[in-house]
C-alpha positions in Angstrom: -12.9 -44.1 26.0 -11.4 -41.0 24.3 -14.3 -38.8 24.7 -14.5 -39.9 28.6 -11.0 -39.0 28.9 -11.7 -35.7 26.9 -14.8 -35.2 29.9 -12.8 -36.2 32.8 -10.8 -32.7 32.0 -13.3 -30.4 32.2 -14.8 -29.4 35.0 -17.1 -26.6 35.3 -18.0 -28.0 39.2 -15.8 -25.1 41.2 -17.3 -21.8 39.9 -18.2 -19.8 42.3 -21.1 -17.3 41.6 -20.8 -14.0 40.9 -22.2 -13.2 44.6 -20.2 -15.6 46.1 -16.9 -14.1 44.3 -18.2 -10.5 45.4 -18.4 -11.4 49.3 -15.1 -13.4 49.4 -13.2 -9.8 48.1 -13.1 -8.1 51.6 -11.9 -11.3 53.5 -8.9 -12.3 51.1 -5.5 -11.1 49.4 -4.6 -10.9 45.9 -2.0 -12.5 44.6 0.0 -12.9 41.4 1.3 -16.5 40.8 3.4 -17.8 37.9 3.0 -20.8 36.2 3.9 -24.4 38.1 2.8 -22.8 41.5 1.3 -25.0 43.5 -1.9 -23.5 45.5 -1.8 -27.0 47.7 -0.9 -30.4 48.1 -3.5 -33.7 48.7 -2.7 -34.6 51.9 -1.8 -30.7 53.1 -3.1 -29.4 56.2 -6.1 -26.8 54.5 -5.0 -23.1 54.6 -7.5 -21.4 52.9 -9.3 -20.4 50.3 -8.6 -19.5 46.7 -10.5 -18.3 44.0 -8.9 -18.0 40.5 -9.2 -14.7 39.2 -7.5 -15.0 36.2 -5.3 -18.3 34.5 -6.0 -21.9 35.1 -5.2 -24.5 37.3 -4.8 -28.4 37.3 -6.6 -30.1 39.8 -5.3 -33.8 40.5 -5.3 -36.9 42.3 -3.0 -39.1 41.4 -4.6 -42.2 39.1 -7.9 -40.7 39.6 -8.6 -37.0 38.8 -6.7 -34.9 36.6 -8.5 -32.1 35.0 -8.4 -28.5 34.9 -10.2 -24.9 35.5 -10.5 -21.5 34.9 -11.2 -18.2 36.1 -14.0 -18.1 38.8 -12.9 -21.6 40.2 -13.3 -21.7 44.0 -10.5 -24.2 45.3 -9.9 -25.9 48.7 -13.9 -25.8 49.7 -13.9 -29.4 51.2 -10.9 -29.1 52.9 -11.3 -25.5 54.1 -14.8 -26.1 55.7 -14.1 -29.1 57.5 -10.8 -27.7 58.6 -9.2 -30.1 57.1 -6.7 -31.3 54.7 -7.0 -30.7 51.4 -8.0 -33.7 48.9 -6.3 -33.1 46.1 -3.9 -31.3 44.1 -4.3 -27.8 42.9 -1.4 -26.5 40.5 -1.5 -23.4 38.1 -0.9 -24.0 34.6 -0.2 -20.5 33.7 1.0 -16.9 35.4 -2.7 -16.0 37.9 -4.0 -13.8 39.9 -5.9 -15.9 42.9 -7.4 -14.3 45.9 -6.9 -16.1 49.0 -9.0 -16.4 52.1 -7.4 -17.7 55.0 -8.9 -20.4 56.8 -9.3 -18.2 59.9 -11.6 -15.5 57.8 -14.2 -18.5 56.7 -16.4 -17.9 60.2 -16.4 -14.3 59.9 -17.6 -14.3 56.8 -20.0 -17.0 56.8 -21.4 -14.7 60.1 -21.0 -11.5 58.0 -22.9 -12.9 55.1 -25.3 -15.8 55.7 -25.8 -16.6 52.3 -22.1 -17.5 51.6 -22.7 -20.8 53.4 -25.5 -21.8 50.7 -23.4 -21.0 47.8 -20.2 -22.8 49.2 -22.9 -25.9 49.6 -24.2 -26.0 46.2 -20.5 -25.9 44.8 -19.9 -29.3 46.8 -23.5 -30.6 45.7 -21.8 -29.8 42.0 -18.7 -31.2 42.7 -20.8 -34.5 44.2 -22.9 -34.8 41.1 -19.7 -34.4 38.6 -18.3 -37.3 40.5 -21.0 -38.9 40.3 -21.4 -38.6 36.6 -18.2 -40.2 35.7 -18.0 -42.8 37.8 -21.0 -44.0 36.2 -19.2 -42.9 33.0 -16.3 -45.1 33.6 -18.2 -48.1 34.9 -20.4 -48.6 31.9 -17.3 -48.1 29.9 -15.6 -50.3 31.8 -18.3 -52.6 31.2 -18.3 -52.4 27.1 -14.6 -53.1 27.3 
């Protein structure tokens, strides 16, 4: 159970490619954030886009997810895209820098550069897949207990 605990809090799922990171410059601000900011709440009506450029965050949902990335992480995809609310929790653990794209740049950009779209879909295929993975992690653990 340990070692699937250990898993559960990594999460490699968010990075955004290099490409991806590149186009999303123009559309968003930089920011500086300290430690204990929250980017979003579960639940919040989805403002944006944010991309950590630096630091970490904790990603969470309450008795499900709680894990954690780094630099390169694209948050609020889901949420953003379906103009939304975000579904879950996004909280830095340390002082960041995070650009942010506002929710009312995504169709100008997706116009602008066509190939965004496809890498903001194979992030969600990755996050599906992760999901995925431990869910059939924890059922066949849940099955030896």
């Amino acid at each position: 159970m340990a070692q699937v605990q250990q898993e559960l809090t990594r999460d490699d799922a968010f990075l955004a490619s290099p490409e991806l990171a590149a186009a999303l410059e123009p559309f968003g601000s930089e920011l500086s954030l300290p430690a204990n900011k929250s980017l979003f709440e579960r639940g919040e009506r989805a403002r944006g886009l944010y991309l950590l450029k630096t630091g970490s965050a904790r990603l969470s949902v309450p008795g499900a997810i709680d894990r954690s990335v780094g630099p390169g992480a694209l948050l609020g995809v889901p949420g953003t895209l379906s103009r939304g609310i975000y579904s879950l929790t996004a909280e830095l653990l340390e002082e960041s820098q995070v650009l942010f794209v506002p929710a009312e740049h995504i169709s100008r950009l997706l116009a602008e550069h066509p190939d965004v779209g496809m890498h903001m879909v194979q992030i969600l295929s990755k996050e599906i897949h992760a999901i995925r993975d431990r869910i059939s992690k924890l059922a066949s653990t849940s099955d030896r207990v």
